[in-house]
C-alpha positions as a printed NumPy array, in Angstrom:
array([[  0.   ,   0.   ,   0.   ],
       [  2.571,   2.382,   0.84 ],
       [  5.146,   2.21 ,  -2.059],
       [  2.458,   2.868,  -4.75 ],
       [  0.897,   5.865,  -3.017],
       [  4.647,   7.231,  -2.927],
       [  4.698,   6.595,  -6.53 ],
       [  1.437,   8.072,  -7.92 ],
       [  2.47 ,  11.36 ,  -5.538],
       [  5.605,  11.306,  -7.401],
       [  4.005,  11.121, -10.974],
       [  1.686,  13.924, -10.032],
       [  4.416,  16.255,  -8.552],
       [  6.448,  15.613, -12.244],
       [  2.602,  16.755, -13.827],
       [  2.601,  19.553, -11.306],
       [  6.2  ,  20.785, -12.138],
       [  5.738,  20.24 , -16.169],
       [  2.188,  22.547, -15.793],
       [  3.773,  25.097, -13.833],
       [  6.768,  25.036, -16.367],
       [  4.223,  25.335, -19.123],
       [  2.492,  28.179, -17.594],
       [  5.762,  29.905, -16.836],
       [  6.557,  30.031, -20.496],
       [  3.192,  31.263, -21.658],
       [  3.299,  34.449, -18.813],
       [  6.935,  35.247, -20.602],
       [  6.05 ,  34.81 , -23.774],
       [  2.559,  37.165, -23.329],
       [  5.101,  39.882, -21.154],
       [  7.523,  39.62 , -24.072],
       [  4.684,  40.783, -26.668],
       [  3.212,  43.061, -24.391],
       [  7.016,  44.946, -24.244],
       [  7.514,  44.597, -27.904],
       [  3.872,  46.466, -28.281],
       [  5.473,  48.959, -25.964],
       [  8.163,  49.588, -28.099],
       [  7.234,  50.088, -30.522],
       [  4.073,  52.232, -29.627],
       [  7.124,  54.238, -28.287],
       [  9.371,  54.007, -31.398],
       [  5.811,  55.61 , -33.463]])
């Protein structure tokens, strides 16, 4: 009984991380585009 649970935690922590990763990457690439707007609303 033990070992499993200790293994599906694991698997979910890994599916945890890789969201969080995903997320991460989507909130840089939407603050990259919102700078580049910037710019070149500026640059006008």
């Amino acid at each position: 009984m033990g070992e499993p649970s200790v293994g599906s935690k694991g698997i979910e922590h890994q599916q945890i991380m890789k969201n969080s990763h995903v997320i991460q990457g989507d909130m840089h690439n939407l603050i990259m585009k919102v700078n580049f707007l910037i710019l070149i609303k500026l640059l006008i």
